[in-house]
C-alpha positions in Angstrom: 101.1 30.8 122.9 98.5 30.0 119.9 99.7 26.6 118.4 96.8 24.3 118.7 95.5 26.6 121.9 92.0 27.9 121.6 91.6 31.1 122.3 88.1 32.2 123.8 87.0 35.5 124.1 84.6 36.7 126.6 83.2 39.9 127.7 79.7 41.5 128.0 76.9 41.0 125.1 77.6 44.2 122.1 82.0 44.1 123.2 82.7 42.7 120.1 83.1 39.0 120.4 82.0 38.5 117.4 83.2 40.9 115.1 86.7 41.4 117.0 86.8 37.9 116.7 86.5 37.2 112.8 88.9 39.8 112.4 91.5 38.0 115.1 90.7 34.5 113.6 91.9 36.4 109.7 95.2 38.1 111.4 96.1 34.7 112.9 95.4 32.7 110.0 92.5 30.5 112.8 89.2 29.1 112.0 86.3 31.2 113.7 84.0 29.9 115.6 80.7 31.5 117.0 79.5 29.5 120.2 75.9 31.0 120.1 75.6 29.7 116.2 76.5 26.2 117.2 74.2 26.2 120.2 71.3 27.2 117.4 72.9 24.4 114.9 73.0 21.8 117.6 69.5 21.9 119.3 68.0 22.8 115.6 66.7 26.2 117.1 65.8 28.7 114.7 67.1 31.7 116.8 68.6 32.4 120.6 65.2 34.3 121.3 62.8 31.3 120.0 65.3 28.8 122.1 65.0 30.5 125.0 61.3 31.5 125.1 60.5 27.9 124.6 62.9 26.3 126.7 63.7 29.5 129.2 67.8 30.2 130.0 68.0 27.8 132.3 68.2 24.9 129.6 69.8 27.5 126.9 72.9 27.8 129.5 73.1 24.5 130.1 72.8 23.7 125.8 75.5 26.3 125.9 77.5 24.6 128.3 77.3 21.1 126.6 77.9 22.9 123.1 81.5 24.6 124.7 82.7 21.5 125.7 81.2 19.4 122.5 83.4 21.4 120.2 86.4 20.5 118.5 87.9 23.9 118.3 91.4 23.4 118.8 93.8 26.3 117.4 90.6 28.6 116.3 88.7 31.9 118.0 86.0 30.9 119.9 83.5 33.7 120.2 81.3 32.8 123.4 78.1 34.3 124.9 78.1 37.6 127.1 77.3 35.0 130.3 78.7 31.7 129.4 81.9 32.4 131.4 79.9 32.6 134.5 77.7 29.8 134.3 78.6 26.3 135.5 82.0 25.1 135.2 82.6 26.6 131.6 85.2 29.8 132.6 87.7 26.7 134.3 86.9 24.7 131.1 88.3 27.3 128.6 91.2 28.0 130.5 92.0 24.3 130.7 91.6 24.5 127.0 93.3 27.6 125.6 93.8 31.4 126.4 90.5 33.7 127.7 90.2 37.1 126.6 88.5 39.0 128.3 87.4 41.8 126.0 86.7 45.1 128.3 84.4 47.6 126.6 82.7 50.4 129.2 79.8 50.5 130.4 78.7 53.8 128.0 80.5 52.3 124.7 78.4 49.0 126.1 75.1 51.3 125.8 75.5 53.0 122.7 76.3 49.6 120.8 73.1 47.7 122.7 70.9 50.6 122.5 71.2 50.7 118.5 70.5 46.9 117.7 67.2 45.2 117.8 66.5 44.6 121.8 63.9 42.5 120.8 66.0 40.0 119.0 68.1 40.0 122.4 66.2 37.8 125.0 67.3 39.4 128.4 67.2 42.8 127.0 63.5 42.8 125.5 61.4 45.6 126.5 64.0 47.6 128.2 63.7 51.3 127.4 66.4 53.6 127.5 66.8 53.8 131.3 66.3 50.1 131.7 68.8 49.0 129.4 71.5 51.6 131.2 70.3 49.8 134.5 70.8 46.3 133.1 74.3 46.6 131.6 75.0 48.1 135.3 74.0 45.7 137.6 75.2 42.6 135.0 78.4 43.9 134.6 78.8 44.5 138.4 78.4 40.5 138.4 79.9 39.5 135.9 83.5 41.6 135.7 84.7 39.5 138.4 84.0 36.4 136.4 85.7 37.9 133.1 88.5 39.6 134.9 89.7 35.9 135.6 90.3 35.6 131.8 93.8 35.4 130.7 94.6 38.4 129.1 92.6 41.9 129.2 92.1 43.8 126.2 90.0 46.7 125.3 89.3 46.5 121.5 88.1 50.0 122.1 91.1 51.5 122.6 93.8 48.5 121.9 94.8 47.5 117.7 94.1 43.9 117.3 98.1 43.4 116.4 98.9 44.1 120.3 96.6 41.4 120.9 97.8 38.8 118.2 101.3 40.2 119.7 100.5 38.7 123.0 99.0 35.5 122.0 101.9 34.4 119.6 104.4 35.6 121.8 
């Protein structure tokens, strides 16, 4: 399934894109790729937060979007943003372009991940105490799981090894 295929992972800000992602690209011998650092690299922002209080989200989703579909990132692990796959056309894109993982974390693991970085650093979670950061993750993910359950393949990185994954996709 891999080859020259792209895959992209998706899933909720603090799943794992990211990390999971590094450590996928390594165990498939892929280039990694970080969507939200080529955003930054191609509108010469110094950070998501700075980008999107200057510009707002609207123009950072729509940077993202162009970004996606800018890239050369054939045969590598695409790490996207927690809302890219439901914003514009960019969900039908990737799976035009490669395999989507969706990668499902609960809500609680979701939480405990967020709660423990810095919110501030996070635009759409900034001044969200405890019980407002619980309440967010809620009502985004009751949005957005439709969106990511779309994806391709399902994993939980939680609960799942990463070789059941690389299994799949090189099957």
């Amino acid at each position: 399934m891999v080859g020259n295929s792209t895959i992209f992972l998706i899933g909720f800000m603090g799943c794992g894109k990211t990390t999971f992602g590094k450590k996928l690209a390594t165990k498939l011998n892929l280039q990694f790729v970080d969507l939200d650092e080529e955003v930054l690299r191609l509108t010469s922002s110094p950070s998501l937060k700075s980008l999107i209080e200057e510009k707002e989200i609207r123009f950072f989703r729509e940077a993202e979007s162009k970004t996606l579909k800018s890239l050369s990132v054939d045969g590598c692990v695409v790490a996207t943003g927690g809302g890219t796959s439901c914003y514009l056309d960019n969900l039908a894109y990737m799976k035009g372009r490669g395999v989507v993982v969706y990668l499902n974390v609960d809500e609680g693991v979701l939480f405990s991940r967020l709660k423990n970085t810095d919110l501030d650093e996070r635009p759409l979670l900034q001044n969200l105490d405890a019980d407002g950061l619980r309440n967010f993750i809620h009502e985004k993910l009751q949005e957005r799981v439709p969106v990511y359950e779309q994806a391709n393949i399902i994993f939980n990185p939680v609960t799942q090894k990463i070789e059941e994954l690389a299994e799949l996709l090189t099957q």
